[in-house]
C-alpha positions as MATLAB code, in Angstrom:
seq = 'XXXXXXXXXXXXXXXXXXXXXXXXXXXXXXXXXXXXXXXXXXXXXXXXXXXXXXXXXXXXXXXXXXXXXXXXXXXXXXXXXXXXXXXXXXXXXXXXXXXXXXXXXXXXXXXXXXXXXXXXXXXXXXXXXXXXXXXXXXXXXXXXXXXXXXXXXXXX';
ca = [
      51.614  120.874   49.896;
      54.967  121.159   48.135;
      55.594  118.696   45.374;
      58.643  117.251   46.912;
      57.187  115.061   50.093;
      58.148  111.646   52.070;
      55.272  108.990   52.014;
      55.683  106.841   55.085;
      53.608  103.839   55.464;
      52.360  102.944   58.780;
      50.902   99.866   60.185;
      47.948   99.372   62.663;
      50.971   99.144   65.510;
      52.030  101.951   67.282;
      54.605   99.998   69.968;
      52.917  101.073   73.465;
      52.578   98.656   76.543;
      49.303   99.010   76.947;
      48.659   98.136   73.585;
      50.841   95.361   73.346;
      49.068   93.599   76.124;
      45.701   94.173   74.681;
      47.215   92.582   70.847;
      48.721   90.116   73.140;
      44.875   89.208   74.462;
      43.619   89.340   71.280;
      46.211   86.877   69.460;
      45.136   84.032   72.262;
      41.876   83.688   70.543;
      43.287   81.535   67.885;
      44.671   78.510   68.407;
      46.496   78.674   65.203;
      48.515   81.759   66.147;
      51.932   81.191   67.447;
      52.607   82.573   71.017;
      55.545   85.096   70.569;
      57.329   87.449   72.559;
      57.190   91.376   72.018;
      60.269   91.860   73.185;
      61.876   88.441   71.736;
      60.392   89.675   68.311;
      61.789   93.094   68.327;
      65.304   91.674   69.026;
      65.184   90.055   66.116;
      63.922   92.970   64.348;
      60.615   91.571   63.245;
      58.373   94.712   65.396;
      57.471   97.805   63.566;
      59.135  100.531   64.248;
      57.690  102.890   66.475;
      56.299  106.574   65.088;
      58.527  108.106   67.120;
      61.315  105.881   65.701;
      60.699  106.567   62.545;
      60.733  110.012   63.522;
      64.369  109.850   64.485;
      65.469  107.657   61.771;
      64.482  110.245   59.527;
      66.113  112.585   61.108;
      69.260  111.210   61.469;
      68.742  110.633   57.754;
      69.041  114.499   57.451;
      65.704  115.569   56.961;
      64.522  118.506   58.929;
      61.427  119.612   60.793;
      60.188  121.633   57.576;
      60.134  118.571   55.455;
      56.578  117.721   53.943;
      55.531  114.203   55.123;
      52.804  111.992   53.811;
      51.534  109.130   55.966;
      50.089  106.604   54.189;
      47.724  104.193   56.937;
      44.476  102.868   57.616;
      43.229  103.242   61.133;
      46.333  103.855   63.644;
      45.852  102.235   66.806;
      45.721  104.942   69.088;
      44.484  107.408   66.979;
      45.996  110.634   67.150;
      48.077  110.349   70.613;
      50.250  107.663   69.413;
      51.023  109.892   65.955;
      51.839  112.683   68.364;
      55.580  111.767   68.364;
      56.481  111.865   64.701;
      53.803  115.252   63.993;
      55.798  116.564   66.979;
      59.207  115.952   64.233;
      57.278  116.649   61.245;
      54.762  119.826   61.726;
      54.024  119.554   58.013;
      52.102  116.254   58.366;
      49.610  115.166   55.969;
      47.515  111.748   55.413;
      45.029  111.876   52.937;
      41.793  112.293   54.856;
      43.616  115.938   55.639;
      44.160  116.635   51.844;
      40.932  115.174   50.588;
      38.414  116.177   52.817;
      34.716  115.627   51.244;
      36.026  113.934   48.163;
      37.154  110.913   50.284;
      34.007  110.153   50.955;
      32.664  107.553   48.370;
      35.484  106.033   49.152;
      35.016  105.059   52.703;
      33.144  102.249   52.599;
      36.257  100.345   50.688;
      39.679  100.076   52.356;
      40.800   98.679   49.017;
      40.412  101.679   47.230;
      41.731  104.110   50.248;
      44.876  101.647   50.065;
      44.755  102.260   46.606;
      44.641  106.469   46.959;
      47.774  105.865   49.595;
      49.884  103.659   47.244;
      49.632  106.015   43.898;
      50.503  109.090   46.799;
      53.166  107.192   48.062;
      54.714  106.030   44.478;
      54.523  109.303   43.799;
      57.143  110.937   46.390;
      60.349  111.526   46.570;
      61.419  108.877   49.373;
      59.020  105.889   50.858;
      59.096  104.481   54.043;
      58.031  101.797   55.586;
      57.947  100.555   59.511;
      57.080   97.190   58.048;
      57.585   94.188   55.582;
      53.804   94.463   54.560;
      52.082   94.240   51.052;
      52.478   97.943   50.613;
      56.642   97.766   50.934;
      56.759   95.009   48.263;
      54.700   96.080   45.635;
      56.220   99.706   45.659;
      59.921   97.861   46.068;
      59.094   95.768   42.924;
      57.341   98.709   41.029;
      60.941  100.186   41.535;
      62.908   97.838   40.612;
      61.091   96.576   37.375;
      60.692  101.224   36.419;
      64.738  101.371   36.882;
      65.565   97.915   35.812;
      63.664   97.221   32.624;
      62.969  100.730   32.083;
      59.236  101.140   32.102;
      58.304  104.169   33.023;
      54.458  103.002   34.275;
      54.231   99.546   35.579;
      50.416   99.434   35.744;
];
């Protein structure tokens, strides 16, 4: 992998119908869960974006089919099929069960620390994505801000 790379960081989502109706099943188990609209939600730009709209954000960004891309998830709902679209944009597609291989394995057992492997990757690269407003976005917004702002050059 080349040492210049875009991290994108991807939540459980992947937009589909099919799955939306099954999250939509799930979210009526608890009472203290608001009922909301898919589509009323995405209007208001609250939804993830979609792989495949990431895809063609970055794109339209300027970034070509030979640039390296990271993506930094847990499991994808999905799996593979619904990370078809932006690999289709992206051959050079990495996450870091590709990279790692064996070594990931004492690691399994703790998403905290496989969160932990995706946020140094993804403070790491060039440019960072993110299809949503999560935990990951913030602390990698505010590790920027306080490295340009105060000038620290290592936050943690």
């Amino acid at each position: 992998m080349t040492s210049q790379y875009i991290a994108v960081h991807l939540s459980y989502y992947g937009g589909g119908e099919k799955e939306r109706k099954e999250l939509a099943e799930i979210r009526k188990r608890w009472d203290t869960l608001p009922e909301l609209s898919a589509g009323d939600e995405r209007s208001r730009g609250k939804c993830p974006l979609t792989r495949q709209e990431i895809g063609l954000m970055l794109r339209a960004l300027g970034f070509s089919n030979d640039t390296y891309l990271y993506v930094a998830s847990g499991e994808i709902y999905g799996g593979e099929e619904t990370l078809q679209p932006l690999r289709d944009l992206f051959p050079n597609f990495y996450t870091k069960e590709m990279l790692s291989g064996d070594d990931l394995k004492p690691f399994l057992l703790f998403s905290s620390r496989l969160t932990a492997i995706d946020f140094i990757v993804c403070d790491g690269s060039d440019v960072f994505v993110a299809n949503n407003n999560g935990n990951m976005a913030k602390v990698l917004a505010g590790r920027s801000y306080t490295s340009n702002f105060f000038g620290f050059s290592e936050c943690f």
